[in-house]
C-alpha positions in Angstrom: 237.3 46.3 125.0 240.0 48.2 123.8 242.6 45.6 124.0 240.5 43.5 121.9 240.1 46.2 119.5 244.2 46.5 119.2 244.4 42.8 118.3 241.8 43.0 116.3 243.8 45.9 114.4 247.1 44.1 114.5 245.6 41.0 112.8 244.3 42.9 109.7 247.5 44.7 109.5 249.3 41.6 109.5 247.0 40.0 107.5 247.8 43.0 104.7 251.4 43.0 105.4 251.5 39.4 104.6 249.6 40.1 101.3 251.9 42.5 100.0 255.3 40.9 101.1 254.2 37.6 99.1 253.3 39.9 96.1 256.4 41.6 96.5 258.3 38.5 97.2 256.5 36.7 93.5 257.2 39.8 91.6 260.8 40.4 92.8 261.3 36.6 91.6 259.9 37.1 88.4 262.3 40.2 88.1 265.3 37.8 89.2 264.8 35.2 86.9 264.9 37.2 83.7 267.8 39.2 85.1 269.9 35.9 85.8 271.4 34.0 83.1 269.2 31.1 81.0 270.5 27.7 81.6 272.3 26.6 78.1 269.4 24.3 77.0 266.8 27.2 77.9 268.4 29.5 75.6 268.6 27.0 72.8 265.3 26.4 73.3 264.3 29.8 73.3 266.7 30.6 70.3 265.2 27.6 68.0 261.9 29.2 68.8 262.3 33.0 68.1 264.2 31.4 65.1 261.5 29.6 63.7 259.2 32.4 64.1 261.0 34.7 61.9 261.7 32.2 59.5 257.6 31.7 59.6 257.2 35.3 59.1 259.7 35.7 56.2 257.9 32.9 54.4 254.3 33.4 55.2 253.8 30.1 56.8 255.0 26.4 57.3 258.6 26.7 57.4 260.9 24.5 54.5 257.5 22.9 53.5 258.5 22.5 50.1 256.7 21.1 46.7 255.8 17.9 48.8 254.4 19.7 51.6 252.2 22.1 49.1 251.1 18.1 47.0 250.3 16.7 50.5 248.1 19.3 51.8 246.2 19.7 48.2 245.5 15.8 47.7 244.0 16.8 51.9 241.6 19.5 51.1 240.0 17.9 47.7 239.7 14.5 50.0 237.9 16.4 52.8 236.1 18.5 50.2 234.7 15.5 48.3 233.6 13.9 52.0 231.9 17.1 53.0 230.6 18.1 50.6 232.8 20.8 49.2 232.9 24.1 51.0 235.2 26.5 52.3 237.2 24.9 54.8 238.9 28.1 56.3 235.7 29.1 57.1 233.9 28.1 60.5 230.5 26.9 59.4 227.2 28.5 60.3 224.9 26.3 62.2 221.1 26.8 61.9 219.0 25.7 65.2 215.1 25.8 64.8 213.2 26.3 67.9 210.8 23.1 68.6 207.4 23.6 68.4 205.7 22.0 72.2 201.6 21.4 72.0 200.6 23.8 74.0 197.4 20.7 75.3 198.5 17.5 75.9 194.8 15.8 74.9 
């Protein structure tokens, strides 16, 4: 009986020691990853993003857009607003749902 209780011990501790070495093991890769160097085409990748996203911020939306940009999305919002019925289309619309009304007697 109290053999079986020992190996009944010994699996849950290995069970737990297992556990913790794979978290240990996943976190300690995480760690290593960002310690190491980028591959080259990472860190262009990385660079054109954090570029564009203070580029975004600077201007206060889509970057080099221009006058074109501005006409094309203009001529967009009057041709949706004419199809739907004007509106404001930054706003998510509010939907109204009635409860049906069941007969209580079936006749």
């Amino acid at each position: 009986m109290a053999l079986h209780r020992l190996f009944q011990l010994s699996s849950m501790l290995r069970s737990a020691v297992g556990v913790t070495l794979r978290r240990n093991i996943g976190l300690s890769a995480v760690v290593f990853n960002k310690a190491k160097d980028l591959d080259p085409i990472q860190k262009l990748f990385l660079d054109k993003i954090r570029d564009y996203s203070s580029k975004s911020k600077t201007t206060g939306g889509i970057v080099e857009g221009g006058q074109d940009y501005q006409k094309n999305l203009s001529e967009e919002v009057s041709k949706l607003q004419r199809l739907y019925g004007g509106g404001d289309l930054n706003k998510f619309p509010d939907f109204k749902f009635t409860e049906p009304k069941f007969d209580e007697g079936a006749k």
